[in-house]
N, C-alpha and C positions, 0 to 999 in steps of 0.2 A: 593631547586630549586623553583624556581618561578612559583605560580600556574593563574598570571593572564591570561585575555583573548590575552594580546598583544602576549604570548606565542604559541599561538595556531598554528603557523604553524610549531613545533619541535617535531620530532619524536623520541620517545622512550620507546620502550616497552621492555621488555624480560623477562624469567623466572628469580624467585630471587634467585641465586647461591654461590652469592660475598660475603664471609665473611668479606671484608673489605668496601663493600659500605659503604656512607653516611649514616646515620641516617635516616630513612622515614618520608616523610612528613607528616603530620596529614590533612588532608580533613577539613574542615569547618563541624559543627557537627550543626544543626540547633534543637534547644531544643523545638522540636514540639511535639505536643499531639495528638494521631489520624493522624499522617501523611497521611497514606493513603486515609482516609476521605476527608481531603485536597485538594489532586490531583484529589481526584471524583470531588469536588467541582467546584476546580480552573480551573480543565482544563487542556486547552492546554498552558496555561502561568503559569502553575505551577510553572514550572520550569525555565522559562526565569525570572520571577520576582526575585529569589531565586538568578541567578547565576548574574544578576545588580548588587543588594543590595550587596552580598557577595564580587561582584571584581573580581571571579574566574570560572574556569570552569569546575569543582567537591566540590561539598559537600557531606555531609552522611544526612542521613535524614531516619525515619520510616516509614517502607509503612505496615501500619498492624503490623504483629507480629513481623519483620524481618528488620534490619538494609540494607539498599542499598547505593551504590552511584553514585548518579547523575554525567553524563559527555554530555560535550556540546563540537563541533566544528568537523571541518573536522579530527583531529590529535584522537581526540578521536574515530571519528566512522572508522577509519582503523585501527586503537587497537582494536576496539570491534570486525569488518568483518575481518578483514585478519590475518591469523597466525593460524586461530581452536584454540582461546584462551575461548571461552566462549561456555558451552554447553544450547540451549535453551530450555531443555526436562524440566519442572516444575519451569522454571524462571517468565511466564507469569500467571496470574490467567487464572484457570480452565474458569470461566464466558467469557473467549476473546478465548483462545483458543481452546475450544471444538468448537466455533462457527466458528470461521476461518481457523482452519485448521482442527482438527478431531485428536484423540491417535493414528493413523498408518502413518502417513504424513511425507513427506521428510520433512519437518520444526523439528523433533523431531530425525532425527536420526545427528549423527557427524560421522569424518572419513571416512573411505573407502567406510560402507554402506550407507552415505549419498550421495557423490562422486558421485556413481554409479546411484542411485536412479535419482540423480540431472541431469545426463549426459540424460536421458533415458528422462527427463520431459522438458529439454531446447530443445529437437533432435521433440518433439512434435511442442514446438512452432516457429519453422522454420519459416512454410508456413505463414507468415504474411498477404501475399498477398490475400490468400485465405478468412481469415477471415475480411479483409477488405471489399472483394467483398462483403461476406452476408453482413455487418455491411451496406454499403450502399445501398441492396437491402429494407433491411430490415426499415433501417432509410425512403426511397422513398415509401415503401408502408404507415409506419403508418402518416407523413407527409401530404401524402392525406386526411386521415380521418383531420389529426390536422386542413386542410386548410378549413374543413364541420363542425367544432366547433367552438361555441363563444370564446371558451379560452381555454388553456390549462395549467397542471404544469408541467414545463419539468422535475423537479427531481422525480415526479413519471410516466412520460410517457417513459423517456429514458431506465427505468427499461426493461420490454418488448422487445423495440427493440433491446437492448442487450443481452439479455437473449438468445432470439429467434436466434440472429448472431449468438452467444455461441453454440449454439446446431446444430445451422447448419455445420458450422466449423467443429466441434467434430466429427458429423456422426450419428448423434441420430436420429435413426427412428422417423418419424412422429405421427407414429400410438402411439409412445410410450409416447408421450407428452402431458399434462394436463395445463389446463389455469393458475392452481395455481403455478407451478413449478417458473416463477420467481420473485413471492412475494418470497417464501422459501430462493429463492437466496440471493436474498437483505434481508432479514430479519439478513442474518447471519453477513451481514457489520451494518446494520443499531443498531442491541440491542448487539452487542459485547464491547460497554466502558456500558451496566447496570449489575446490580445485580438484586436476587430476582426472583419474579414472571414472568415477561418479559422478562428476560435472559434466563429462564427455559424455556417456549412456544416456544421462538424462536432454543432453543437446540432441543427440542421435534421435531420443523419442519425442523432441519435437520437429529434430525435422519431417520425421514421417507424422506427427500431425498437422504439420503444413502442406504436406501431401494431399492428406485427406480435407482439409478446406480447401486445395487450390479443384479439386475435383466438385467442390460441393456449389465452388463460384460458376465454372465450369457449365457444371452441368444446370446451375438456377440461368446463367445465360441463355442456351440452348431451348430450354423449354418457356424463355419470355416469362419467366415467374412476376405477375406484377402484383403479388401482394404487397402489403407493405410491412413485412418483417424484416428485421434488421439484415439477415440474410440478403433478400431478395433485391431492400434497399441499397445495402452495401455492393452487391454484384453489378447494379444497373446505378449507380452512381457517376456521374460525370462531375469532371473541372469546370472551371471559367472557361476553360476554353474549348469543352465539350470533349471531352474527350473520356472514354472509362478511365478507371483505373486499373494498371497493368493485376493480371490473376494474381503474382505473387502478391503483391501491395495488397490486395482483398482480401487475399488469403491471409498474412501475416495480422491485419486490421480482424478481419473473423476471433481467428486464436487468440488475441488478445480481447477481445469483446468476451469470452468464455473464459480465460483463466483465472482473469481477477474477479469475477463470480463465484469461484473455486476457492480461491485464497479467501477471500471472506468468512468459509469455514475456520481458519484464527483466532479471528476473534469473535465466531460464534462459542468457540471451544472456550475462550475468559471469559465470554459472557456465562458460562455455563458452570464455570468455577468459580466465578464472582458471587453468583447466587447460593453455591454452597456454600461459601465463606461467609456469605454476607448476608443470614437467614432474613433479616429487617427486610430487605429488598425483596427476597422473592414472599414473604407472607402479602407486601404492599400489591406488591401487581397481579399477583393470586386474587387479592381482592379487588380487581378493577382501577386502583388507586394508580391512575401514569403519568403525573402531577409531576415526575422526577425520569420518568421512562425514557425520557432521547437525554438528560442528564447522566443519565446512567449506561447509556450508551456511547457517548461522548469520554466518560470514567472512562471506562474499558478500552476504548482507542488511545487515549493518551496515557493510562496508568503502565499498561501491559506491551511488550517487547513484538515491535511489528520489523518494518523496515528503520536498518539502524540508523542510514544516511545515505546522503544524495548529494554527486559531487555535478560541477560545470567545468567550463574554462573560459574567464573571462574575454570578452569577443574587443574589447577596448583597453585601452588604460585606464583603471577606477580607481576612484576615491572613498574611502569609508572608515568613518570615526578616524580620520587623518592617517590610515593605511592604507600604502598605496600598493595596489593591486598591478601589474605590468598586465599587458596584453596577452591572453595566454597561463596567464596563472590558471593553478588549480586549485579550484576553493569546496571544501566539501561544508556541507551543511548538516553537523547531528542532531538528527531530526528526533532521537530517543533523549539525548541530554535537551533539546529544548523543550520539550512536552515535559522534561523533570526539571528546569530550570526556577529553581527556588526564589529567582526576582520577580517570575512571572506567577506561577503556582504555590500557594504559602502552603508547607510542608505538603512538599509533593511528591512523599511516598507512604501517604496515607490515600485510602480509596474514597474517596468522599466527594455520590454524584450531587450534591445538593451545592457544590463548590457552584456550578451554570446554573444558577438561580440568579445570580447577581455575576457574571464572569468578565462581565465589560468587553475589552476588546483582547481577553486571553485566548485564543485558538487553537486548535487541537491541531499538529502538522504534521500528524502520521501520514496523510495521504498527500500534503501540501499546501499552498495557501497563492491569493490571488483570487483574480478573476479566472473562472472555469474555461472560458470561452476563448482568453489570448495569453493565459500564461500555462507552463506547464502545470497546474495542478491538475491529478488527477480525474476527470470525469467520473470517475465511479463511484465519489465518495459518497454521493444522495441515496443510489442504490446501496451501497455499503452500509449505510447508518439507518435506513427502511427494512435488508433484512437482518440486521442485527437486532432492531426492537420486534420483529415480528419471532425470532427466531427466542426472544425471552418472554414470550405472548404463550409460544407455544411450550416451551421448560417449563413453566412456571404456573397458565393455568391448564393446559390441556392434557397434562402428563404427569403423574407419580412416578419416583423412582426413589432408588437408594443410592447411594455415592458410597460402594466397600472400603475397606483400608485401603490405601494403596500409595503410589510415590506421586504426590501431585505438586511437589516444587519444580521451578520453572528456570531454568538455568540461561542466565545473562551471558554465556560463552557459548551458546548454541545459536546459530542462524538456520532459516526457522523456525523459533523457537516454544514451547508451550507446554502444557504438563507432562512431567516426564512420564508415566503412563498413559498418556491420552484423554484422561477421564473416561475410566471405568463408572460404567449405568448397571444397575441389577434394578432384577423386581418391578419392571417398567409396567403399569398402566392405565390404560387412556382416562381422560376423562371422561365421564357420560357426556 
């Protein structure tokens, strides 16, 4: 069977049973040295350059000590989200995810007790509306100060105001919060693609923000808090089989409720260069025009360099496109080359949000794909893409500013990754 890219819109997966199938096809094996070294290096085009040159949309290739294989395209990432074909409990390096997620985390369980876990953390982020409203309280106070400074960088000012939404939202005592809490945040997005010295610091400073949630479950315990903030809900949560969930589990479920609220500042930061770049857009929604506004939103997740990939380990022996997967393989999914996958995306490193006017079944797999509720995708991603259009609501009509000279390319060998200045703001002010 044919492994090129024009294949990419054919589905076929299943477990291998068929003592009369075909013959398996062989993967493209790239005779590399230090693979993994490689991908530190390369980047986020590791793997696009790889699946070009090759013609196809899997190869095998070494990442470290361990054979994996690379898959690219819409066809592959519903092989990888849909079915509970791949378990992700030690598919990732330790260095990414002790930072992102933490060893008690729904990201680590499969089956029922993920299911469950999963239903209990989507049923949190409901209230969207809710966290909008801080997200804009919060955006209008620090705004002010922005409009009494020579300049600003918004990828480390947006930190804060996010943070600070985060914790409103949640339910976190005032008295409980510290200036330092959403460096910690971000730290855990920003040194999760290092190794070493800086990976370590940065685990360090979440352990001690798991500290400070297991105190905050703690103490929502103690005092019977029965609001219904994600907080309070999450403290006072019970199993099927009644039982809470242990403090650390609340706690590590907390920190993660809050971080990727924080990371979201990313791709507020391309939404925020995109408009520079792309004056048509920010005149349109200046002028109420948002005809293309979650289009444009949607651009910006799949054009610009989020998370590069996301690996499993198959839980079965699988079948797909007549390559056979053993039990136990590892299959990583490049989630940056399939959002650039040019069988899906017709020239797709051009920005162009009017492409989701007509997108059919093209999907954006920065955060994932599936059903929210029993596959891994992402829960955050409604919240993620609600304040990213409000966050270009608010650039766009409610603020002037100037974008000075300065270094605003965006380097594909950084994890990560975003303009190498930050986007520098002068001359900020409000709108009436």
């Amino acid at each position: 069977m044919s492994s090129m890219s024009s294949m990419s819109s054919m589905r076929h997966w299943d477990c291998v049973d068929d003592s009369h199938a075909p013959a398996p096809v062989v993967a493209p094996a790239l005779p590399e040295f230090a693979g993994g070294l490689r991908l530190l290096h390369e980047g986020y085009g590791y793997g696009s350059k790889r699946f070009e040159q090759l013609q196809t949309d899997y190869f095998r290739a070494r990442v470290l000590t361990t054979e994996a294989v690379f898959m690219r395209g819409l066809d592959a990432a519903r092989f990888f989200y849909e079915g509970g074909h791949f378990a992700r409990h030690g598919a990732m390096p330790a260095s990414t995810t002790s930072l992102l997620q933490g060893s008690l985390s729904v990201q680590g369980l499969e089956g029922e007790a993920h299911r469950e876990r999963k239903a209990m953390l989507v049923s949190l982020l409901d209230d969207d509306a809710w966290l909008l409203e801080c997200f804009r309280r919060r955006w209008d106070q620090a705004a002010r100060h922005w409009s009494m400074a020579q300049r600003i960088v918004l990828q480390q000012e947006i930190v804060p105001v996010l943070a600070e939404a985060a914790m409103d939202w949640a339910g976190v005592p005032v008295r409980s919060r510290d200036r330092g809490r959403p460096g910690e945040l971000a730290s855990m997005v920003q040194y999760s693609g290092t190794v070493g010295p800086v990976n370590w610091a940065a685990r360090a400073r979440r352990l001690r923000t798991e500290a400070w949630a297991r105190s905050l479950i703690r103490e929502a315990r103690r005092s019977r808090d029965t609001r219904q903030t994600p907080l309070a809900r999450l403290a006072h949560h019970r199993n099927r089989s009644g039982q809470l969930l242990s403090v650390d589990t609340a706690a590590t479920e907390l920190v993660n409720l809050l971080r990727p609220v924080v990371a979201v500042g990313r791709f507020i930061v391309y939404a925020a260069l995109s408009l520079h770049r792309r004056a048509r857009w920010r005149h349109a929604f200046e002028e109420g025009d948002e005809g293309d506004l979650m289009g444009f939103v949607d651009e910006v997740r799949r054009f610009y360099p989020f998370f590069p990939i996301i690996a499993g380990r198959a839980q079965n022996d699988l079948h797909w496109r007549g390559l056979a997967l053993p039990k136990h393989s590892l299959v990583v999914l490049d989630l940056y080359a399939t959002d650039h996958d040019p069988a899906v995306w017709p020239q797709p490193m051009r920005f162009r949000p009017q492409r989701f006017r007509e997108a059919g079944d093209s999907l954006v797999v920065a955060q994932g794909l599936g059903e929210i509720e029993t596959t891994h995708h992402c829960p955050g991603e409604g919240i993620t893409r609600a304040l990213m259009a409000e966050s270009v609501r608010l650039l766009a009509r409610d603020m002037r500013y100037e974008v000075p000279a300065q270094d605003l390319r965006v380097s594909l060998r950084r994890f990560p990754s975003g303009p190498k200045d930050g986007f520098i703001m002068s001359d900020i002010r409000l709108a009436a």
